[in-house]
N, C-alpha and C positions, 0 to 999 in steps of 0.2 A: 532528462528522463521524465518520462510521465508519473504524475503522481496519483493513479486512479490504477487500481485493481481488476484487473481482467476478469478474475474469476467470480470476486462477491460485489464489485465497484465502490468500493470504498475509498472515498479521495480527502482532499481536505477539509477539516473546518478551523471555522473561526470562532476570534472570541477576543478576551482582553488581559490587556497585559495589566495588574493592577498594584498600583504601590503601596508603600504604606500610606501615604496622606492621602490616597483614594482615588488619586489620578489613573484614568485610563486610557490606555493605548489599544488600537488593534494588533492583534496580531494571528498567527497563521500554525496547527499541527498538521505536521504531515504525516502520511502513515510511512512504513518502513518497506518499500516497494525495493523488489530485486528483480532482477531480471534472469531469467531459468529458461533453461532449454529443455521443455516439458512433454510428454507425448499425448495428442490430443488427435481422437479417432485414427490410430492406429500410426502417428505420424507426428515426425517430430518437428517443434514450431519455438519461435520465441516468444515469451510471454512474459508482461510484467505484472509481479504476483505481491503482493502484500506475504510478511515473513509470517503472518497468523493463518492463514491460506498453506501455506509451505509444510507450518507443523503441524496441522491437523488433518494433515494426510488429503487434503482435497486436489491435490495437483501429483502427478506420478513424475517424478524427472527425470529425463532421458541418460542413457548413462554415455 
């Protein structure tokens, strides 16, 4: 599944995984993309939406 946001396009970042003796790794957050059957100009489409998009009411979902 795609991990970028249709609606605001918010996809991954990076950064470091860090331990206690200071060692660091890359590593990868992903957002919580869902995929919704959403109505977009009067018609209904599949869209993968980030779940922070979902609850703030930015996407209408098809019933």
């Amino acid at each position: 599944m795609a991990s970028v946001c249709e609606i605001c396009a918010k996809g991954e970042m990076s950064g470091n995984n860090v331990s206690h003796s200071h060692l660091k790794t890359k590593r990868k957050w992903k957002p919580n993309i869902q995929r919704v059957r959403a109505v977009v100009n009067g018609e209904v489409k599949r869209l993968n939406v980030c779940t922070r998009c979902l609850r703030s009411g930015k996407v209408q979902r098809a019933l």
